[in-house]
C-alpha positions as CSV (number, residue, x, y, z in Angstrom):
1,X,5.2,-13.5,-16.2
2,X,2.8,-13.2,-13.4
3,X,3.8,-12.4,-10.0
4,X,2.0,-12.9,-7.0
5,X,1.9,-12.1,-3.1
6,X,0.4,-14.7,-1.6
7,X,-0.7,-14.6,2.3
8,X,-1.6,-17.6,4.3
9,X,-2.9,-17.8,8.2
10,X,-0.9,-14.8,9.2
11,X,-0.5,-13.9,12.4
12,X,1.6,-10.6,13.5
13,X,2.3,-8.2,17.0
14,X,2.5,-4.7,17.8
15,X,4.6,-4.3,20.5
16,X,3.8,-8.0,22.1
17,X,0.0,-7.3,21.3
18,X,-1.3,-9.5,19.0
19,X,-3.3,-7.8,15.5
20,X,-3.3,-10.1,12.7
21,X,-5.2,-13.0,13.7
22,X,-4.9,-15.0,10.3
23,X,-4.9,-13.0,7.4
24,X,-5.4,-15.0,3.8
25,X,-5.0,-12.9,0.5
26,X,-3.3,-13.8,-2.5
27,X,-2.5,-10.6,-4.9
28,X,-1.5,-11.3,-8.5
29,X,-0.5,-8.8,-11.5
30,X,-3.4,-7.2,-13.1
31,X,-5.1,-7.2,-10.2
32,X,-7.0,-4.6,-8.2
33,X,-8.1,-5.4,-4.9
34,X,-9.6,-3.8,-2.1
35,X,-9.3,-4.2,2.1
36,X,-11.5,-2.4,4.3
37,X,-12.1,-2.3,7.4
38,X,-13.2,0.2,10.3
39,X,-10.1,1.6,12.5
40,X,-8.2,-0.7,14.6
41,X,-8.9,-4.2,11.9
42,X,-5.1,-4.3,11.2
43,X,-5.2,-2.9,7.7
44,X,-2.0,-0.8,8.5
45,X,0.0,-3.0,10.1
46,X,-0.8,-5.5,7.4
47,X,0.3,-3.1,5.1
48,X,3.8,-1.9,7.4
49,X,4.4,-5.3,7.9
50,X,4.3,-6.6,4.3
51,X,7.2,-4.2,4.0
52,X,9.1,-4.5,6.2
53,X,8.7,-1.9,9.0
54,X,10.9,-3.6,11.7
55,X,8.2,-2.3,14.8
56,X,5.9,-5.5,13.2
57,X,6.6,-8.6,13.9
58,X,5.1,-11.8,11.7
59,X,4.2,-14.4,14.8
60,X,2.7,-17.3,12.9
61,X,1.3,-18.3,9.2
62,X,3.3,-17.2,5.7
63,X,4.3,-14.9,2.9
64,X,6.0,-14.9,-0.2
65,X,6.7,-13.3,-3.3
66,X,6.7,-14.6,-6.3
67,X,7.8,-17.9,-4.0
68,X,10.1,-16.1,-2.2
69,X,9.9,-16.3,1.7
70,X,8.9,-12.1,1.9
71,X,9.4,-12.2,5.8
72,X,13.1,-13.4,6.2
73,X,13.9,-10.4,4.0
74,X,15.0,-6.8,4.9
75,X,12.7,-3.9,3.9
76,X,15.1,-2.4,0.9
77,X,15.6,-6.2,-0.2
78,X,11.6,-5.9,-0.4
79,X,11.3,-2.8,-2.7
80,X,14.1,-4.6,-5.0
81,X,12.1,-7.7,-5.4
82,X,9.2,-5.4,-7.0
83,X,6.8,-4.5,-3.7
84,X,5.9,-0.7,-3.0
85,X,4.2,1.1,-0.1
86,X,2.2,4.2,-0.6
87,X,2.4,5.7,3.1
88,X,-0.6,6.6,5.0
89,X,1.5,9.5,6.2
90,X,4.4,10.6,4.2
91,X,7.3,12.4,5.9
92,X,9.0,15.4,5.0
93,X,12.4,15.5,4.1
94,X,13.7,19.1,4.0
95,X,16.6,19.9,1.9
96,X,16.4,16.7,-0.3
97,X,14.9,17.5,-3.6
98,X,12.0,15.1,-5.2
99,X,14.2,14.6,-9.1
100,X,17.4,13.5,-6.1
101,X,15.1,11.9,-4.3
102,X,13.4,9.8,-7.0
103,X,17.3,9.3,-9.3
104,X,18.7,7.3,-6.5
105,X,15.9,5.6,-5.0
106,X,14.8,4.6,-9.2
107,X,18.8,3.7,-9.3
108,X,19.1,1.8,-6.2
109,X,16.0,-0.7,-7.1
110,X,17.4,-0.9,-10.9
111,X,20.9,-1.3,-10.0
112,X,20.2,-3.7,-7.1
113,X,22.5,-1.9,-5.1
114,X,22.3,-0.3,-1.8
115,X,21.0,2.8,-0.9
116,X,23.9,5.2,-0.5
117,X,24.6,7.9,-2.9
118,X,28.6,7.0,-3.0
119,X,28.2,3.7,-4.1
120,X,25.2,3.3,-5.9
121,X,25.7,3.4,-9.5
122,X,23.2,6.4,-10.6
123,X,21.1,6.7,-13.5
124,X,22.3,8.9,-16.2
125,X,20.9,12.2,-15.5
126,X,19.7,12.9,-18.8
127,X,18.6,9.2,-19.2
128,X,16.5,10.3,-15.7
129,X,15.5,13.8,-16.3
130,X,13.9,12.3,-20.1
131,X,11.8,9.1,-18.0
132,X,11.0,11.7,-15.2
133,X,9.3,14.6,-17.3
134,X,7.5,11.9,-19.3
135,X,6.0,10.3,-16.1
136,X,4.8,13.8,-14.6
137,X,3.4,14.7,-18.0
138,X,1.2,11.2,-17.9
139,X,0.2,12.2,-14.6
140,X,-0.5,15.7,-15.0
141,X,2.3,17.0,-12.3
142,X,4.3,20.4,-13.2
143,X,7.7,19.8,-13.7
144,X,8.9,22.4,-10.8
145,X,7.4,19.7,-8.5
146,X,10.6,17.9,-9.4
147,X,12.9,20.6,-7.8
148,X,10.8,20.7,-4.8
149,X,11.9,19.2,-1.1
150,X,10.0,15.6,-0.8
151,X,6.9,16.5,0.8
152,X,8.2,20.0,2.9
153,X,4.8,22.1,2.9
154,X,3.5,19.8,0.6
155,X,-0.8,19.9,0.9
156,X,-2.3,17.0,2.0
157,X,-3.1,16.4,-2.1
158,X,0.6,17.1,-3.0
159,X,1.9,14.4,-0.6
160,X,-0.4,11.4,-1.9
161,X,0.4,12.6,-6.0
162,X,4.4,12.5,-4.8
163,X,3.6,8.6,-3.6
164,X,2.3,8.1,-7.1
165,X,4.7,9.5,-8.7
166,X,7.3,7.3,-6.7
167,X,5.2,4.4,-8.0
168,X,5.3,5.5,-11.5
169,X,9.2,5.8,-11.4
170,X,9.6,3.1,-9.7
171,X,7.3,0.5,-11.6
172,X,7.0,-2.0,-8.8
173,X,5.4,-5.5,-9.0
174,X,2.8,-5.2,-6.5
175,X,1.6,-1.9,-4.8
176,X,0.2,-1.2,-1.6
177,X,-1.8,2.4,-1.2
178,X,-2.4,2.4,2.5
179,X,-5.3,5.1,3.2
180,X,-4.1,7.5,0.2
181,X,-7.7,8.6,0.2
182,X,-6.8,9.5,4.1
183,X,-7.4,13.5,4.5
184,X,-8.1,14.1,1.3
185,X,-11.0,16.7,0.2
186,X,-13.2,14.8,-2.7
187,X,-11.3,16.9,-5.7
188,X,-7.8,15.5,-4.4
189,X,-9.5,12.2,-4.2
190,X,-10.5,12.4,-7.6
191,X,-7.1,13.4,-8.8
192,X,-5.1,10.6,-6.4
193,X,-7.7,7.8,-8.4
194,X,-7.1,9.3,-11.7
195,X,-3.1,8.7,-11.6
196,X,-3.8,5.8,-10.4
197,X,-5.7,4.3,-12.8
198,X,-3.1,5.6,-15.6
199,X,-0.4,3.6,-13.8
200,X,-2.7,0.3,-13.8
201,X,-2.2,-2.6,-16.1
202,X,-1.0,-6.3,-16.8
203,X,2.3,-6.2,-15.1
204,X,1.2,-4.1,-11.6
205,X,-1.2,-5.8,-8.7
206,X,-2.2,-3.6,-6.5
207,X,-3.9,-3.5,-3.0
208,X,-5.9,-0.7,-2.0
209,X,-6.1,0.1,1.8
210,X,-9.2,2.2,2.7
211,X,-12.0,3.2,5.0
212,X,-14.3,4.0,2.8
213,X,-15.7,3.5,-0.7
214,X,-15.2,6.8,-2.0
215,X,-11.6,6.1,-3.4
216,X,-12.2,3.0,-4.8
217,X,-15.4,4.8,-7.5
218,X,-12.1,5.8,-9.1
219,X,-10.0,2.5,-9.0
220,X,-12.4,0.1,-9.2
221,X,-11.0,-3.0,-7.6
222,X,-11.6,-6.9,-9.4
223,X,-11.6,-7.9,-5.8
224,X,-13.4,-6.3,-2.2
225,X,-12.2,-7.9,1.5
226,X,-13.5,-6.9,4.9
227,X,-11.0,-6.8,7.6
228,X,-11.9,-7.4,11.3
229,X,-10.5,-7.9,14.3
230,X,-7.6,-8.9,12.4
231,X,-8.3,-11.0,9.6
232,X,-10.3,-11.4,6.8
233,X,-14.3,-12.0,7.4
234,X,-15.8,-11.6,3.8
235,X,-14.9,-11.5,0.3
236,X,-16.3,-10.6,-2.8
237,X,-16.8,-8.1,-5.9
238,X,-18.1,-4.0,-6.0
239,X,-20.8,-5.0,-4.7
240,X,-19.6,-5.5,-1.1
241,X,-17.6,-2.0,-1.2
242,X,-21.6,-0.9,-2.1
243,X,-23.3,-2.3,0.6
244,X,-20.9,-1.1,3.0
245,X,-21.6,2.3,1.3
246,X,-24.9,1.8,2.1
247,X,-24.9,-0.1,5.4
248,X,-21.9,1.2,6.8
249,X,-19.7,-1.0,9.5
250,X,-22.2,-1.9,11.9
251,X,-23.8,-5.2,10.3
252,X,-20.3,-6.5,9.9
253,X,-19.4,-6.0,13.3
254,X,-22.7,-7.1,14.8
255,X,-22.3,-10.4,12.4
256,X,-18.8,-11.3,13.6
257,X,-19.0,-9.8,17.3
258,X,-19.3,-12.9,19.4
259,X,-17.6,-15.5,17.0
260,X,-14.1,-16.7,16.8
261,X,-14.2,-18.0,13.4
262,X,-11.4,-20.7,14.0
263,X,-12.6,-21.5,17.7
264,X,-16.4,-20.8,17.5
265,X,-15.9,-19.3,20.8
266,X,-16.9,-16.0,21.8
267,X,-14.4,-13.8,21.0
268,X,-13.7,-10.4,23.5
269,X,-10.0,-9.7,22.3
270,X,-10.1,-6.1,21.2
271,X,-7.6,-4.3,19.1
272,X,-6.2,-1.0,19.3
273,X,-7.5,1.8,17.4
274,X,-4.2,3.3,16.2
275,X,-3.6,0.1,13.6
């Protein structure tokens, strides 16, 4: 079966300040795709919203899952329907181990239960410990990783391969990597595309959210979007992530500065650079 997010026309606040001006995207399995955009488009708070972060608020237009109105639902109801965010920023949570970690959050989605370790149902531990080892092995990680406390004194590195990892436990429907290249030295780049790519196939679409081009030489998407002032200006194949390689941001912005593209007016709204 192939799923798919599709987008249409949508519109979403920060805080009563309007970022997403219309967004359209449609995401299927087995496909890679690609938004960029300079800081302050709205590529994060697409990315938050999609999932559910409750500080986002949809204002106008659609989305759904596999038909499934995504936006009426909460953000755990999300992950369960098969949709998975690879933070920007992941936080550390000190005294919680990533094998504990990964058993109830892999039982909770499985089990379609809720996420508290006294009623969830967990996976047997040997069942768990068996699918864990042979997902670290595929992805190159040392087991001790596994015993270590999600993300506390993790590197930079270390924090974006423990997001992968999640993924490969988790084995969502559609995946959303929101900046993973983001403070990343080109080695741990390298590595962050390479476990990607061994996680990529038929049954996982996947939306990658970056600045830059350098990330996407290892996942090389079907599909390349340009994201400004909150919605999506072009679309194409690799060779748009090229020529922004080449030409940077600055023909994109000087092409779209003055236009509204649904008004034809001139457009002076400016967005904040934190999104």
């Amino acid at each position: 079966m192939q799923h798919q997010l599709i987008i249409n026309d949508l519109h979403a606040s920060v805080n009563d300040e309007e970022i997403l001006t219309g967004v359209d995207l449609t995401i299927r399995s087995g496909e890679i795709h690609a938004l960029m955009g300079p800081n302050g488009s709205g590529k994060s708070t697409l990315a938050n919203l999609l999932t559910g972060h409750p500080s986002y608020k949809a204002t106008s237009g659609t989305v759904t899952f596999d038909g499934q109105d995504l936006i009426e639902l909460e953000a755990d109801e999300r992950a369960k329907l098969g949709l998975f965010l690879a933070f920007q920023y992941p936080i550390a949570i000190p005294g919680v181990t990533m094998a504990n970690f990964l058993r109830l959050a892999v039982s909770s989605i499985r089990n379609n239960g809720i996420s508290d370790s006294s009623t969830t149902p967990l996976v047997p531990m040997r069942e768990f410990r068996q699918e864990l080892r042979q997902k670290m092995k595929k992805l190159g990680i040392d087991e001790s990783f596994a015993r270590r406390y999600l993300n506390d004194g993790f590197s930079g590195g270390e924090k974006k391969r423990a997001e992968i990892l999640q993924l490969a436990m988790l084995e969502p429907k559609i995946a959303i990597l929101d900046e993973t290249d983001s403070g990343l030295d080109i080695d741990a780049v390298r590595i962050v595309g390479e476990s990607v790519n061994q996680l990529i196939g038929p049954d996982l679409g996947v939306l990658v959210i970056t600045h830059y081009p350098r990330l996407l030489s290892y996942i090389k998407p079907d599909h390349v979007h340009i994201i400004l002032s909150g919605r999506v200006v072009e679309s194409g194949g690799w060779e748009l992530a090229e020529r922004l390689e080449a030409e940077g941001y600055d023909a994109i912005r000087e092409k779209y500065k003055e236009i509204d593209l649904d008004t034809q007016e001139l457009y002076t709204d400016t967005v904040p650079a934190s999104v």
